[in-house]
N, C-alpha and C positions, 0 to 999 in steps of 0.2 A: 546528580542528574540521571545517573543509572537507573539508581533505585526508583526515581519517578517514570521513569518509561517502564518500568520493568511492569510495575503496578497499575500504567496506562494499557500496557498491553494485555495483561495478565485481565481487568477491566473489562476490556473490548471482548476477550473472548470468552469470558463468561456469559457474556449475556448471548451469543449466539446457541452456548451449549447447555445451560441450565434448565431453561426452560422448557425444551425437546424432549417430548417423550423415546425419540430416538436416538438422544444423547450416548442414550447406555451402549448404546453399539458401536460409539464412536471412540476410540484412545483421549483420552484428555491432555498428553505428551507427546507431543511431535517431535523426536532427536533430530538432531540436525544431518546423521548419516541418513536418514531416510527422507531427504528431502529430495524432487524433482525438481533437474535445472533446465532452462536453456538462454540461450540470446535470441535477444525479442528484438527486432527492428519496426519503426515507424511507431512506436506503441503512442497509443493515443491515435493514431491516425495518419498524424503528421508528422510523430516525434524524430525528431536526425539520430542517429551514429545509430550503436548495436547497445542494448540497454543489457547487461547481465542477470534474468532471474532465479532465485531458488525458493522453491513454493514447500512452503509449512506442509500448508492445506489449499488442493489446488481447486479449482471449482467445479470441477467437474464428480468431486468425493461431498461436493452439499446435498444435503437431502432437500426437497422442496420446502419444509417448514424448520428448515433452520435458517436463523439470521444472517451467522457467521457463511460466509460465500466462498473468501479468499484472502490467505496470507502468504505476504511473500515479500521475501529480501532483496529488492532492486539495489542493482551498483550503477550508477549513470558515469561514465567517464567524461574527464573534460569537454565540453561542447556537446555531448550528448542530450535530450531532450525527450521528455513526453509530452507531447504535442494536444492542444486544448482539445479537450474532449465534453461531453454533456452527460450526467449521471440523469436516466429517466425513471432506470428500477429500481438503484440502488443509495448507496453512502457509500463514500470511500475516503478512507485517513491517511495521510503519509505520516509518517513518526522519522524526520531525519536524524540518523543517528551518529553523519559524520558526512563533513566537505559542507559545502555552502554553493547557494546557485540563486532560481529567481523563481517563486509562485507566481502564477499568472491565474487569477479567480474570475467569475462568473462576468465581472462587468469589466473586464480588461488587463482590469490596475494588475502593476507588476509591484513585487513585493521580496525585498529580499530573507531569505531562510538559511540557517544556519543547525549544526548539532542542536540535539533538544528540543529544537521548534516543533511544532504539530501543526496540519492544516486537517481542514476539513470540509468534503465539499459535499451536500446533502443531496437530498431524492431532487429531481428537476437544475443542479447549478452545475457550471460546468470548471475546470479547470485544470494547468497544464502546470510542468514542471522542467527548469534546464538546468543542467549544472555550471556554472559561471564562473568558478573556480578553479582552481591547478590541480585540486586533486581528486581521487571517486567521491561522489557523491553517492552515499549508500543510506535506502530511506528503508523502512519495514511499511508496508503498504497492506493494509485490511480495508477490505470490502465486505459490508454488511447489508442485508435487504432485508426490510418491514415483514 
């Protein structure tokens, strides 16, 4: 199951950085000591509790004609929540990598997610995430735009 996320992710951000003539200036290694954290409240909008992040790549280091936006390691603790939101510019993936909770997609439905799962919610859908379990919910979350 590793291995397949590794190659999910590994995946994902290639195609932000391949095709960028201004790739070259970009590290294609993010270590994890050089990551930006903080605790995000209400994320999504409406999300509950204090969601924990640490950003790969935060969005603010995208160039306009790259794909890849934003990576980053969200920890949801019990009952914490990212609150239904609507992608208009972009794509964004959760890749849950451990705990279990409830996707909530475009047309309502609740769905339950576990390790391993991937969701995905494209340019115009919207969608939210809580953790419904005992223990963190910890997703890797990439955001991509056209």
């Amino acid at each position: 199951m590793q291995k397949s996320m590794i190659v999910t992710v590994a995946a994902l951000f290639s195609l932000g950085l391949a095709g960028s003539a201004a790739a070259q200036d970009f590290p294609q290694v993010y270590p994890k000591e050089g990551y930006s954290t903080a605790e995000k409240e209400k994320l999504g909008g409406t999300g509950l509790g204090t969601v924990h992040a640490e950003y790969a790549f935060p969005r603010d280091k995208a160039l306009p004609d790259q794909a890849m936006k934003e990576i980053a390691w969200l920890t949801l603790p019990p009952g914490a929540s990212i609150g239904v939101h609507k992608h208009d510019q972009n794509e964004d993936a959760y890749i849950i990598l451990s705990g279990s909770g409830t996707f909530t997609g475009s047309d309502g439905k609740e769905v339950a997610v576990k390790a391993g799962d991937t969701t995905i919610a494209r340019k115009g859908e919207a969608h939210g995430l809580k953790n419904t379990g005992t223990e963190p919910l910890v997703i890797l979350d990439v955001i991509a735009q056209q």
